[in-house]
C-alpha atoms as a printed R data frame, in Angstrom:
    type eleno elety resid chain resno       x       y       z
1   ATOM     1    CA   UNK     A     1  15.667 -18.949  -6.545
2   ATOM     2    CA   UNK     A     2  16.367 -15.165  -6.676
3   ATOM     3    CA   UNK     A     3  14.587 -14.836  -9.286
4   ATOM     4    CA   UNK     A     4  11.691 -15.321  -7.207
5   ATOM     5    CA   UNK     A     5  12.605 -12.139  -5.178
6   ATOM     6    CA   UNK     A     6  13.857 -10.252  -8.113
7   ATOM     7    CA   UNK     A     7  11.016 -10.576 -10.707
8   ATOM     8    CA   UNK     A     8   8.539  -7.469 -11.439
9   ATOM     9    CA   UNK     A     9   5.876 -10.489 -11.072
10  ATOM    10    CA   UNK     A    10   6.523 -12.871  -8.691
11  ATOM    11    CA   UNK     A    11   3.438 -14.867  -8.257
12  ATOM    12    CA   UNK     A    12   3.828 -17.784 -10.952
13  ATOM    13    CA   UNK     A    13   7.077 -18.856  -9.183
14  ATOM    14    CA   UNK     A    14   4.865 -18.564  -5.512
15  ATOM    15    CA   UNK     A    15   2.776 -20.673  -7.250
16  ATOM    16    CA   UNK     A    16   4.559 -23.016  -8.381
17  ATOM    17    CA   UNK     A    17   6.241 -23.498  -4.893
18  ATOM    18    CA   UNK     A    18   2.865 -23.341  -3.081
19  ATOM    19    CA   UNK     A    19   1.632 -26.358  -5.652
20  ATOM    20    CA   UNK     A    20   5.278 -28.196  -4.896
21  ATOM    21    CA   UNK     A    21   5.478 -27.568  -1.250
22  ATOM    22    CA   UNK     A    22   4.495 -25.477   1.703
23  ATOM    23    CA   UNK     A    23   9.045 -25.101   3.272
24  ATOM    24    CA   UNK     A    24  11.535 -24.317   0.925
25  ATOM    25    CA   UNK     A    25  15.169 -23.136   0.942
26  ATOM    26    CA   UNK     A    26  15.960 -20.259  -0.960
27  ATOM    27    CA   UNK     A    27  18.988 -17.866  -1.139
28  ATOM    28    CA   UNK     A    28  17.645 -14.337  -0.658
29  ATOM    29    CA   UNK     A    29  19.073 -11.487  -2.838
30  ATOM    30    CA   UNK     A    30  21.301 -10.476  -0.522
31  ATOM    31    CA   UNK     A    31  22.693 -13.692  -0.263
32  ATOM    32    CA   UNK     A    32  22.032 -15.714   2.952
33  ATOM    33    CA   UNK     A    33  19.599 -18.296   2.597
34  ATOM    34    CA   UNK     A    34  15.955 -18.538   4.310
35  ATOM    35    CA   UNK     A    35  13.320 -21.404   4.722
36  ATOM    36    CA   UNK     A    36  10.437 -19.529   2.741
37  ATOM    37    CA   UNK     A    37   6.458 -20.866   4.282
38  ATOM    38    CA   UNK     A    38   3.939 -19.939   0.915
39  ATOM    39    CA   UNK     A    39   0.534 -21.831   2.036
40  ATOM    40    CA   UNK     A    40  -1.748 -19.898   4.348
41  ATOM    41    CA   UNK     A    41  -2.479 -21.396   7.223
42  ATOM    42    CA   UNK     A    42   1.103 -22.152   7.993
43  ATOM    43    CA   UNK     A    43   1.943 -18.706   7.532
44  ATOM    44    CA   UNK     A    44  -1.035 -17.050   9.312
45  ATOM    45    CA   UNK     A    45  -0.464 -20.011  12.440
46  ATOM    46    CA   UNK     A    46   3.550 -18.471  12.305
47  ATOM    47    CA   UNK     A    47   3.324 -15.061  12.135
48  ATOM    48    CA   UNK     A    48   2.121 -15.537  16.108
49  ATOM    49    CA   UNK     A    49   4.253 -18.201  16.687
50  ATOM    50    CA   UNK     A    50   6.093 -18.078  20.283
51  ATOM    51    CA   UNK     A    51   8.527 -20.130  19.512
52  ATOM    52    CA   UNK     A    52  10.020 -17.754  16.389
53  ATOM    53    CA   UNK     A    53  11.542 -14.389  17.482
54  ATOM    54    CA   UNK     A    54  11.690 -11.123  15.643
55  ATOM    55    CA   UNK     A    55  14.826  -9.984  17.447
56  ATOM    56    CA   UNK     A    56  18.049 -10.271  15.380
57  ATOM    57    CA   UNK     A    57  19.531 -11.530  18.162
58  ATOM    58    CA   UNK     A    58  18.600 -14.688  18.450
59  ATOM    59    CA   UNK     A    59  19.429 -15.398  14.028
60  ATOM    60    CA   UNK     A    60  22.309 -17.885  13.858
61  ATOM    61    CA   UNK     A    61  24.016 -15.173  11.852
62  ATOM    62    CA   UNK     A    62  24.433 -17.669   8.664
63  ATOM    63    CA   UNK     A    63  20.813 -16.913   7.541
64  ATOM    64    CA   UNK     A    64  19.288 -14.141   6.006
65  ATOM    65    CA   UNK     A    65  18.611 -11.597   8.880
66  ATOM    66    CA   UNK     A    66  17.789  -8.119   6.887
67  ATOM    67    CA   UNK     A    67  18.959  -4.946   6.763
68  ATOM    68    CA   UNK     A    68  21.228  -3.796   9.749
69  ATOM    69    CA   UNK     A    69  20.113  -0.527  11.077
70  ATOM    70    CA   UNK     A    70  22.474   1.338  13.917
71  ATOM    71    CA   UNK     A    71  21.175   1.191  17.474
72  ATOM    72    CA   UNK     A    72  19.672   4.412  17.742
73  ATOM    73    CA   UNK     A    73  17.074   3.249  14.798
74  ATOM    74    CA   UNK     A    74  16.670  -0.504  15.122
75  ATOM    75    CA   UNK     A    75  14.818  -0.563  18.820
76  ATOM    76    CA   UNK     A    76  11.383  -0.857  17.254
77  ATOM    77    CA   UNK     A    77   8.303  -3.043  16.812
78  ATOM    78    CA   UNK     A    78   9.659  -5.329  14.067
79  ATOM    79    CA   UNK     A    79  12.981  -5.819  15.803
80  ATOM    80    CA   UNK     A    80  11.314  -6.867  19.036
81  ATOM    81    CA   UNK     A    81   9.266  -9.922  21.244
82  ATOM    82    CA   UNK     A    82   7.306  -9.629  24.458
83  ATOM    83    CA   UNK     A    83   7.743  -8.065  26.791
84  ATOM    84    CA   UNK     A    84   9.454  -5.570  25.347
85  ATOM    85    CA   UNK     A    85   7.418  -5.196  22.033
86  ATOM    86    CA   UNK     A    86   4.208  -5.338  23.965
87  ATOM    87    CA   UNK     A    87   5.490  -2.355  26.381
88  ATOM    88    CA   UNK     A    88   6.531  -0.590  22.525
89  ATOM    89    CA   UNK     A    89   3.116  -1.415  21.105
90  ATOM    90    CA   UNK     A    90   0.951   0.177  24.509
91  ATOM    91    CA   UNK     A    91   2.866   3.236  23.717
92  ATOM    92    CA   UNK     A    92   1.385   3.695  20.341
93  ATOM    93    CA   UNK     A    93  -1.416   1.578  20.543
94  ATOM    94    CA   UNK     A    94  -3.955   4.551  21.728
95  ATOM    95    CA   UNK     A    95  -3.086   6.730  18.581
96  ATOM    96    CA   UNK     A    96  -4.336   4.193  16.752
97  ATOM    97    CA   UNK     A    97  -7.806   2.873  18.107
98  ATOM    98    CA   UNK     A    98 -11.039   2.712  16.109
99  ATOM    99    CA   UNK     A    99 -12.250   5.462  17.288
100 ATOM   100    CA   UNK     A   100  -9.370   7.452  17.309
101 ATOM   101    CA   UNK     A   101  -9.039   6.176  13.381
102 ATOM   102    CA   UNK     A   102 -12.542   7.144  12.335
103 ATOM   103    CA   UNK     A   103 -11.997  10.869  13.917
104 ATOM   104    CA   UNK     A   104  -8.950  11.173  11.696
105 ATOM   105    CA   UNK     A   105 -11.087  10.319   8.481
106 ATOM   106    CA   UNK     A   106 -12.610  13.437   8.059
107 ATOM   107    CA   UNK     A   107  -9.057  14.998   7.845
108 ATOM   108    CA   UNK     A   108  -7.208  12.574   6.096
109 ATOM   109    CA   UNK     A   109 -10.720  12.776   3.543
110 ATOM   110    CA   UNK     A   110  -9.941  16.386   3.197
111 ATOM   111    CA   UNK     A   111  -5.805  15.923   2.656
112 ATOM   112    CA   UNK     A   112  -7.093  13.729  -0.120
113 ATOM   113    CA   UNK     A   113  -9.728  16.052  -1.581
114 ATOM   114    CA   UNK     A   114  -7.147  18.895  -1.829
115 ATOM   115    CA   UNK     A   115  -4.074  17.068  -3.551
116 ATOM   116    CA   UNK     A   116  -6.305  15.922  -6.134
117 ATOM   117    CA   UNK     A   117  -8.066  19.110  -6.922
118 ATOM   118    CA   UNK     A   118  -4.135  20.542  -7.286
119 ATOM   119    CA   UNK     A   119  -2.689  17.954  -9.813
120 ATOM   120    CA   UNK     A   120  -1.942  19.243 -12.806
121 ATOM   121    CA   UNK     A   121  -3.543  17.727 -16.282
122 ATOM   122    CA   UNK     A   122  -1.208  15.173 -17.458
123 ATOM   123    CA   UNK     A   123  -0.171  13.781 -13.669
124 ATOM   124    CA   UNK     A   124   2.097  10.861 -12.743
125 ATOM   125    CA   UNK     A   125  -0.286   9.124  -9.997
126 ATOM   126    CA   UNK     A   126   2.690   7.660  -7.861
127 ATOM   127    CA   UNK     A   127   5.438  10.338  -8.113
128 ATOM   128    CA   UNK     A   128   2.538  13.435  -7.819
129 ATOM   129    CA   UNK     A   129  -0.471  11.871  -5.565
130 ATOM   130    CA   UNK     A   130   0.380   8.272  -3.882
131 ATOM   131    CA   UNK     A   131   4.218   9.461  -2.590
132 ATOM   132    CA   UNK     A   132   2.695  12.755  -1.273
133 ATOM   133    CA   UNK     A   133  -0.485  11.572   0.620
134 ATOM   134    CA   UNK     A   134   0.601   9.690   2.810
135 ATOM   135    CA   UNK     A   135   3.664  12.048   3.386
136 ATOM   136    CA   UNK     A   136   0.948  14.561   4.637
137 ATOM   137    CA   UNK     A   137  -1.130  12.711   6.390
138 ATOM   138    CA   UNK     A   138   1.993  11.373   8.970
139 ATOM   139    CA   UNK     A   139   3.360  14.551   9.248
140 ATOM   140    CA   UNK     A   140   0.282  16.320  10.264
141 ATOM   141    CA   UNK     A   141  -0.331  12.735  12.618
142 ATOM   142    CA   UNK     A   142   3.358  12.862  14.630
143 ATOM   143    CA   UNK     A   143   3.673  16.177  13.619
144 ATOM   144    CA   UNK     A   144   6.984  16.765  11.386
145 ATOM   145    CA   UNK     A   145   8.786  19.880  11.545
146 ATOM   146    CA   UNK     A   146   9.012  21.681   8.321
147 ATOM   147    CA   UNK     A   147  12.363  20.352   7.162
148 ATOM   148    CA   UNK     A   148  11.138  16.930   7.924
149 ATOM   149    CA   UNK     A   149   8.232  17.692   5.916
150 ATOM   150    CA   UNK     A   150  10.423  18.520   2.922
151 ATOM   151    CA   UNK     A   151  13.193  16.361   3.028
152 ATOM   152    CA   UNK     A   152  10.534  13.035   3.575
153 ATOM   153    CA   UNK     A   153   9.580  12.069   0.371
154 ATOM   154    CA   UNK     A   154  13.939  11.742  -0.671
155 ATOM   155    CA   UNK     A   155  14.678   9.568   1.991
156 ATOM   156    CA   UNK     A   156  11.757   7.433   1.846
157 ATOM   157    CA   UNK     A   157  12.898   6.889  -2.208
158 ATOM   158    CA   UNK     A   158  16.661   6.043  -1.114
159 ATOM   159    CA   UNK     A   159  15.437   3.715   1.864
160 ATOM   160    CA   UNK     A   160  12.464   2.005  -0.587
161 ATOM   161    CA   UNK     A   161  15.143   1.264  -3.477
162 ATOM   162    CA   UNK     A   162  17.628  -0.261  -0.861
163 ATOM   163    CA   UNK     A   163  18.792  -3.021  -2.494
164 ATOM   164    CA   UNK     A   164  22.602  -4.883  -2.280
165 ATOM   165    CA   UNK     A   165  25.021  -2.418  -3.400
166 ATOM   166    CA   UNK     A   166  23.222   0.347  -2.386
167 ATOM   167    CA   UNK     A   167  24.046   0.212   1.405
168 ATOM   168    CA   UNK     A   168  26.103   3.376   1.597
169 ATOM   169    CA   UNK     A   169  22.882   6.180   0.223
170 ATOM   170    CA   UNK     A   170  21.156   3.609   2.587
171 ATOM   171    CA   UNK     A   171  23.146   4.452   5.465
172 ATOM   172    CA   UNK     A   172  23.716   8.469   4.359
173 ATOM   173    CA   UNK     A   173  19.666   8.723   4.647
174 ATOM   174    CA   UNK     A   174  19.360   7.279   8.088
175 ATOM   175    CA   UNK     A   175  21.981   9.737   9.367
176 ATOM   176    CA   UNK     A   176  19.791  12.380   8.014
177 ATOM   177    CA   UNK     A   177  17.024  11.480   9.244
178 ATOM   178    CA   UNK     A   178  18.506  10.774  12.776
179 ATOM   179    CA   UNK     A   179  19.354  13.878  12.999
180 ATOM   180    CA   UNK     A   180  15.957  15.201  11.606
181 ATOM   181    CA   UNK     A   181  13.857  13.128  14.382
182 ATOM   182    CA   UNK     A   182  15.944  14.043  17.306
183 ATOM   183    CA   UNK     A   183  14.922  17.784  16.255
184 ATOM   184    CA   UNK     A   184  11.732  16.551  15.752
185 ATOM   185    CA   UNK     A   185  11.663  15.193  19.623
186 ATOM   186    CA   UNK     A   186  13.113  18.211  20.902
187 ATOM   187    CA   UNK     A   187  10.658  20.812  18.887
188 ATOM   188    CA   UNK     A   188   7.848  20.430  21.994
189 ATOM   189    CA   UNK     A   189   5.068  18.976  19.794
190 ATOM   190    CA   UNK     A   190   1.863  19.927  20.462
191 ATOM   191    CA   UNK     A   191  -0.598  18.031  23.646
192 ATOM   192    CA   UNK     A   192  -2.292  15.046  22.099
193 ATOM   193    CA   UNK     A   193  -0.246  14.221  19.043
194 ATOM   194    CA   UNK     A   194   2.143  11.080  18.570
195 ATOM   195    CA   UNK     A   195   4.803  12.830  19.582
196 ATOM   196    CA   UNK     A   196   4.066  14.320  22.691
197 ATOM   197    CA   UNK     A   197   2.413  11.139  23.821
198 ATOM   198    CA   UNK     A   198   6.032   9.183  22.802
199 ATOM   199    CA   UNK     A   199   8.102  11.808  24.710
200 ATOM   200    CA   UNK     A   200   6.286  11.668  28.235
201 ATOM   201    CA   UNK     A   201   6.646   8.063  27.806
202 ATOM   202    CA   UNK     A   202  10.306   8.900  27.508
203 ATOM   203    CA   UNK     A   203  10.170  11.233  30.515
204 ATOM   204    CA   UNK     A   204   7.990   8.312  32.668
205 ATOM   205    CA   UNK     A   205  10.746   6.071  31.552
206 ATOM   206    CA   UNK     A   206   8.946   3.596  30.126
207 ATOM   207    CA   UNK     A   207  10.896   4.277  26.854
208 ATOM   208    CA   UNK     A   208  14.600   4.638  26.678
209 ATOM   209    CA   UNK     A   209  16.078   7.126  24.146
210 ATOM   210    CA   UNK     A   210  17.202   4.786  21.534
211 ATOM   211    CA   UNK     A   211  13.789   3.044  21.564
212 ATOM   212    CA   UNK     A   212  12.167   6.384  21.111
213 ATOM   213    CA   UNK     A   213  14.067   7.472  18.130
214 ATOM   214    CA   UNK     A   214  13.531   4.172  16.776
215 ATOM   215    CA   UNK     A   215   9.721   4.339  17.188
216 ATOM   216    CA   UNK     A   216   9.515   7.197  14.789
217 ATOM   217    CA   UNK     A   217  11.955   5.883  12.594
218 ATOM   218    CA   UNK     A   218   9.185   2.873  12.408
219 ATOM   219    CA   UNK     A   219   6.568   5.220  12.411
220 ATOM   220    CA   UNK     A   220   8.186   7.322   8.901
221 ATOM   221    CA   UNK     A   221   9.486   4.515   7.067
222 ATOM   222    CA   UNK     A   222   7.281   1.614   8.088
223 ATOM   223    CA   UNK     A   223   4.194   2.647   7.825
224 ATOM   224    CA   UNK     A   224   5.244   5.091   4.669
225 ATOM   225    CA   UNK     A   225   6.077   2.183   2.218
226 ATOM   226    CA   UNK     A   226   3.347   0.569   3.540
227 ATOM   227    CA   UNK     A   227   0.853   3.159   2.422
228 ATOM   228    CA   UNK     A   228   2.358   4.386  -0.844
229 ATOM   229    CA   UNK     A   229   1.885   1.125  -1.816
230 ATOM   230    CA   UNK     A   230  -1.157   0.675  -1.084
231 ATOM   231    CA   UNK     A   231  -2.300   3.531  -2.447
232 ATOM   232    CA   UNK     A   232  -1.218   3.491  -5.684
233 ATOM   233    CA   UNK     A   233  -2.295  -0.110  -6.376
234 ATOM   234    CA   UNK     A   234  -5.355   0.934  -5.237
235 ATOM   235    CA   UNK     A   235  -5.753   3.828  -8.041
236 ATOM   236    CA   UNK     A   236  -4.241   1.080 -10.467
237 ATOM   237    CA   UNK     A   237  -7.340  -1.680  -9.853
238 ATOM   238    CA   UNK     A   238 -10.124   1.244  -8.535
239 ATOM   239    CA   UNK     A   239  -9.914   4.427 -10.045
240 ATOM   240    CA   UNK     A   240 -11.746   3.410 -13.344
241 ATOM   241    CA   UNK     A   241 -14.033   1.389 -12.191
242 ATOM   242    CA   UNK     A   242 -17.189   1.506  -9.852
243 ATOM   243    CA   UNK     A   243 -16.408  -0.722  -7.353
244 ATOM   244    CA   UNK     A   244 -17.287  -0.345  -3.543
245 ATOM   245    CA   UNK     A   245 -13.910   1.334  -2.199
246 ATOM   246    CA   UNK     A   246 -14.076  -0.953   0.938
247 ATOM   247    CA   UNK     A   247 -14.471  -3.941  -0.230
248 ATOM   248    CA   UNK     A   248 -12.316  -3.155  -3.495
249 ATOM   249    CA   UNK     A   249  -9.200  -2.080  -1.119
250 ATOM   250    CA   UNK     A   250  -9.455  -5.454   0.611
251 ATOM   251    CA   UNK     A   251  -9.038  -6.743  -2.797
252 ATOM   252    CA   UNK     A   252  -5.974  -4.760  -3.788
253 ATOM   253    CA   UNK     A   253  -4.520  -5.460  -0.304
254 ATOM   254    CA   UNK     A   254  -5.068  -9.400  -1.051
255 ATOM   255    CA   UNK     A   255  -4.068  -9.406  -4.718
256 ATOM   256    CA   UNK     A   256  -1.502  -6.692  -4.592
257 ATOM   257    CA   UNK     A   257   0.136  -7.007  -0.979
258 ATOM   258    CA   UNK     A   258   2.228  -3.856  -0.457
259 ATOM   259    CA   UNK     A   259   4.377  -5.928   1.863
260 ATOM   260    CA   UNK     A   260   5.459  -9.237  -0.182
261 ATOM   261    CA   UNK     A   261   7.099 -10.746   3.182
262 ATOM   262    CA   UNK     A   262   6.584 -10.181   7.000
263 ATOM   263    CA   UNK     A   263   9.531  -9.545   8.999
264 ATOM   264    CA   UNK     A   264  12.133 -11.840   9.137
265 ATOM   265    CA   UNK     A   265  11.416 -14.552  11.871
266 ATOM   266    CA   UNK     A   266  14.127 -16.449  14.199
267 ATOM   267    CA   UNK     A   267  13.717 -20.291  15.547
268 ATOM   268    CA   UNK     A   268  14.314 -20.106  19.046
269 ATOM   269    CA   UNK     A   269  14.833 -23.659  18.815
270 ATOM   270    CA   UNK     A   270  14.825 -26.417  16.981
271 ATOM   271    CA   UNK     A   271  11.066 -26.954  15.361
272 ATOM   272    CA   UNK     A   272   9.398 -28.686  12.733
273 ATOM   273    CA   UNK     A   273   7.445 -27.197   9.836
274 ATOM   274    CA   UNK     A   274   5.375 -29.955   7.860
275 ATOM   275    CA   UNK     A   275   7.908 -32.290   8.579
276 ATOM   276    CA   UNK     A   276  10.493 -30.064   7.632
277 ATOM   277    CA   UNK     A   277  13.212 -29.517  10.527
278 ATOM   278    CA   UNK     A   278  14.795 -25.786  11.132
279 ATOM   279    CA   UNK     A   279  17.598 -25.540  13.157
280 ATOM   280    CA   UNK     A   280  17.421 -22.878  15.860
281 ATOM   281    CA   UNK     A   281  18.612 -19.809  14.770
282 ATOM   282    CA   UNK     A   282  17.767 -20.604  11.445
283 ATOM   283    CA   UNK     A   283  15.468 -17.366   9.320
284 ATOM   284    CA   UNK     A   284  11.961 -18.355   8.146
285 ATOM   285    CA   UNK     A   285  10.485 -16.093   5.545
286 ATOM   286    CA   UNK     A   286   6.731 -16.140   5.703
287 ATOM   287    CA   UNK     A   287   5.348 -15.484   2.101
288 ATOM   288    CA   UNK     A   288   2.084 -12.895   2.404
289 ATOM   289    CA   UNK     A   289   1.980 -12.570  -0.858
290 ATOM   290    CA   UNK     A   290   2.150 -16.358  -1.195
291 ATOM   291    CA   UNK     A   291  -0.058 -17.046   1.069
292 ATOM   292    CA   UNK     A   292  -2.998 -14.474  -0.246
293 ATOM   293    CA   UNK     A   293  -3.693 -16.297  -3.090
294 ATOM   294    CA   UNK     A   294  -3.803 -20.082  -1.660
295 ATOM   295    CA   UNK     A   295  -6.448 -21.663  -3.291
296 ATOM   296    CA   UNK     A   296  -7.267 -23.843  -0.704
297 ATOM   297    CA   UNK     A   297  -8.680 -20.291   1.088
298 ATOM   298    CA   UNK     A   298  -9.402 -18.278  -1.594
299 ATOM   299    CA   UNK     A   299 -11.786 -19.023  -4.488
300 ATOM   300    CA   UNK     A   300 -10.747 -18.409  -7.859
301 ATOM   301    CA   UNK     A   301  -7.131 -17.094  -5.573
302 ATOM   302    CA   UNK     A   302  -5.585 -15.488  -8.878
303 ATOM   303    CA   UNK     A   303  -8.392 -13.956 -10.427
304 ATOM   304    CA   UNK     A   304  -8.777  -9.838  -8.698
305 ATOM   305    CA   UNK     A   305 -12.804  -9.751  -7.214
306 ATOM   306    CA   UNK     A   306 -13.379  -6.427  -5.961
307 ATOM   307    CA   UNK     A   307 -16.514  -7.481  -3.840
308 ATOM   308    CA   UNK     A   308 -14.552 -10.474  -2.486
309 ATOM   309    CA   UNK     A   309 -16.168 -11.527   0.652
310 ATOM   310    CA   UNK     A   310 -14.789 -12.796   3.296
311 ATOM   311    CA   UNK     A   311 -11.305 -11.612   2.704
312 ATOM   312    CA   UNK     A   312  -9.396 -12.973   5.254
313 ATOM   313    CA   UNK     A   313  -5.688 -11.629   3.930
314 ATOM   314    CA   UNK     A   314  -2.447 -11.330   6.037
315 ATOM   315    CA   UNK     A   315  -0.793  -8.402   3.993
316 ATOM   316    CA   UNK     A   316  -1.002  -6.532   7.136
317 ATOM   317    CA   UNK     A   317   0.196  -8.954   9.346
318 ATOM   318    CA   UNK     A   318  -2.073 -11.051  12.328
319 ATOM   319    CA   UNK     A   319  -1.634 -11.247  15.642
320 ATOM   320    CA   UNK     A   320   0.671  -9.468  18.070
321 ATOM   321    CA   UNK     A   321   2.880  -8.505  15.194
322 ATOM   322    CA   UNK     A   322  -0.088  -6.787  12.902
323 ATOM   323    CA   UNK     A   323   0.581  -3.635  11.716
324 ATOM   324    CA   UNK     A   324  -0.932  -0.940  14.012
325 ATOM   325    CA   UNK     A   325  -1.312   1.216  11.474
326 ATOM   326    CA   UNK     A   326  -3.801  -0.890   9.225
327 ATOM   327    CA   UNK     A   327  -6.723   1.012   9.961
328 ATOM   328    CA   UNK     A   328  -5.270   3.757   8.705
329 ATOM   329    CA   UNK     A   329  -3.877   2.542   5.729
330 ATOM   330    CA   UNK     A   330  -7.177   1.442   4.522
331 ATOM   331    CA   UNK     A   331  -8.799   4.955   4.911
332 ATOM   332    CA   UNK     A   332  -5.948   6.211   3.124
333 ATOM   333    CA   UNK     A   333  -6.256   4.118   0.133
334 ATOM   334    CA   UNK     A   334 -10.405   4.631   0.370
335 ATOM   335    CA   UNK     A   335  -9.572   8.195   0.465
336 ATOM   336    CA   UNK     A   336  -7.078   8.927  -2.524
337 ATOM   337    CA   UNK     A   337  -9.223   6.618  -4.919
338 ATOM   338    CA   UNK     A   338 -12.719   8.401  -3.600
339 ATOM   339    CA   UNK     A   339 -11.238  11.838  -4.111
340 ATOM   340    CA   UNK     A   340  -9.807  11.134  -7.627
341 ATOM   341    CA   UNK     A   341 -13.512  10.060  -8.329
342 ATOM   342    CA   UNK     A   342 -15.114  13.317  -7.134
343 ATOM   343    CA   UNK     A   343 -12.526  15.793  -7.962
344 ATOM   344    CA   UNK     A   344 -11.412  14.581 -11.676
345 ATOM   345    CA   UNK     A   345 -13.953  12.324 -12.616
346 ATOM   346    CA   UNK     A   346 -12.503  12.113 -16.493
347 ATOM   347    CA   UNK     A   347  -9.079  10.809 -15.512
348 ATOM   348    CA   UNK     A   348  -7.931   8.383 -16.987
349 ATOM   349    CA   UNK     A   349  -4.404   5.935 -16.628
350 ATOM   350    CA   UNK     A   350  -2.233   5.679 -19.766
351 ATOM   351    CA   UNK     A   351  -1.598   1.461 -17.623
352 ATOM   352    CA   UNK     A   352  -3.277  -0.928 -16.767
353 ATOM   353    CA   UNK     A   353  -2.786  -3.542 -14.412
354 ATOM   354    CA   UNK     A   354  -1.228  -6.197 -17.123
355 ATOM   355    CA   UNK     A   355   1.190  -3.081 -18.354
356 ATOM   356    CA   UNK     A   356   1.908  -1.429 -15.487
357 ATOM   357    CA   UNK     A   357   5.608  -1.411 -13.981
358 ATOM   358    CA   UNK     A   358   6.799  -2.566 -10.641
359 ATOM   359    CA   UNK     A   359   8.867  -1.280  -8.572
360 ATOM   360    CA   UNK     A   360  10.037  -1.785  -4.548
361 ATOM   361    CA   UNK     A   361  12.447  -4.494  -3.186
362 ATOM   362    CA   UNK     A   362  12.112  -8.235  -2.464
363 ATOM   363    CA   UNK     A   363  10.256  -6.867   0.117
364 ATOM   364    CA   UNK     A   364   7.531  -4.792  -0.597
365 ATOM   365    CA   UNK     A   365   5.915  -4.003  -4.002
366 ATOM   366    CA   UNK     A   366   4.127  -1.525  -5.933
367 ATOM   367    CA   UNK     A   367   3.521   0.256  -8.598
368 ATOM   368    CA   UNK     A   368   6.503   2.155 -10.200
369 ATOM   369    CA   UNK     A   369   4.303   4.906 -12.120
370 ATOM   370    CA   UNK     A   370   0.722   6.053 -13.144
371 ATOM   371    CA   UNK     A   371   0.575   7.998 -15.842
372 ATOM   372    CA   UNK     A   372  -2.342   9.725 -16.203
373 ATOM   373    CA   UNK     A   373  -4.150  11.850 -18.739
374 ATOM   374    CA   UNK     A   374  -7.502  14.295 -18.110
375 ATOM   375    CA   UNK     A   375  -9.736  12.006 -20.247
């Protein structure tokens, strides 16, 4: 069943699982095994489950329970449960409103605009426009220091090709950018910027110092992948085309899930999943990806509608656990596709979705490379 994690396309094997079963056992490239949930409603019902834990703690430590991070990096949203993750998530929750999200537009509109007047004729789409953007946008959000700024884009690559084998570059990049965050905490940031509102959390106490490196750890790498993906599947399915960018990014997110699985999940205790039992401690793997195209949801589930509506998808999470940062992502992706329209109108990509390559981890997914030609 690797295969299923390994493949460039992985969604005629979800298929087929969804069609045979909604719990399986699989052995995850890294080795452990997981049970994997692919049907919808048992993911979406899971993903706020009480009775499944985030916190590696509480994994039987026979199962599949990710990628270790040190201390100083792992005390973040995705390795944590009430109360603690809901004192984590007030911290960065006001950043992050509507309205906060819908002032940041403009800006993140104008980031956009600029990096796609600047690429040059013949452009890669990932490597020159989706990898940069949302570098920008999160440094000018936190804000990044200037060697942060520069250094970014090469750790996100290591971290985004982990894979087994490739632990120790891994490991080398986290050091790095350990260091480069606790410079980044110590800079002074500006009043009313991520940062500053992090660190007098960290002076009130209500964060302790490995939980605030750790949130912007989360905050780079996280929410990063997240949007590169995102991003340049939306120029993949978009860019030629004149569909409505709001409705046509809930498509992409659907169809093309950036994230393929939500964070690892722990039973607490013994419980039963469609009959199936899972021993406490046990790792259950719930299938976004999978569960996007259920058919018993979706109409026509494997066919991409840009004006699908409603679009109820899980690629960024549900629940406690969503991401915080969806809003943002989507004005991102609506962004870089709108300003590729207005500022090179003949562009065209040398791929299209049925030739374009893949790349990311059994994890997340995206594409590996746009090339692009002035049309």
């Amino acid at each position: 069943m690797t295969d299923l994690f390994t493949a460039s396309d992985p969604f005629a094997a979800l298929a087929e699982l969804r069609a045979a079963g909604p719990v399986h056992r699989v052995r995850t490239p890294d080795g452990p095994e997981a049970w994997l949930l692919t049907r919808y409603a048992d993911v979406r019902g899971l993903l706020g489950d009480q009775r499944l834990a985030l916190n590696r703690e509480h994994s039987n430590g026979a199962d599949y329970a990710g990628f270790d991070l040190p201390p100083q990096l792992d005390a973040h949203l995705l390795n944590s449960d009430p109360p603690r993750h809901t004192r984590l998530r007030r911290e960065i929750a006001p950043s992050f409103t509507a309205q906060r999200v819908r002032a940041m537009a403009p800006e993140v509109r104008a980031v956009a605009g600029e990096l796609a007047r600047s690429l040059p004729a013949d452009v890669d789409l990932v490597a020159d426009f989706a990898v940069v953007l949302p570098v920008r946008v999160i440094a000018e959000l936190l804000p990044l220091p200037a060697e942060a700024r520069r250094d970014f884009a090469a750790w996100a690559d290591a971290l985004l090709r982990h894979s087994p084998g490739s632990e120790p570059r891994a490991r080398d990049t986290m050091h790095d950018m350990r260091r480069i965050i606790g410079g980044a905490l110590g800079s002074a940031p500006p009043d009313g910027t991520l940062l500053s509102g992090l660190l007098t959390a960290r002076a009130g106490e209500r964060l302790d110092s490995d939980e605030l490196t750790s949130m912007v750890f989360y905050l780079l790498f996280v929410w990063y992948e997240i949007m590169v993906h995102a991003v340049s599947s939306a120029v993949l399915r978009l860019l030629g085309t004149g569909a409505s960018l709001d409705q046509g990014v809930e498509e992409v997110l659907r169809f093309h899930p950036p994230q393929l699985l939500a964070a690892p999940r722990y039973a607490l205790a013994e419980l039963t999943v469609d009959g199936v039992t899972v021993p406490a401690g046990d790792t259950l793997l719930l299938s976004l990806a999978s569960a996007n195209r259920d058919e018993h949801v979706f109409d026509d589930a494997e066919a991409f509608s840009p004006e699908r509506s409603p679009n109820p998808h899980l690629s960024l999470g549900h629940g406690i656990h969503a991401c915080p940062a969806s809003a943002l992502t989507r004005v991102i992706a609506v962004a870089a596709v709108e300003a590729l329209r207005e500022a090179r109108p003949g562009l065209s990509l040398a791929v299209t979705p049925e030739t374009a390559t893949w790349r990311g981890n059994f994890r997340h997914r995206g594409p590996a490379t746009l090339p692009s030609s002035p049309g």
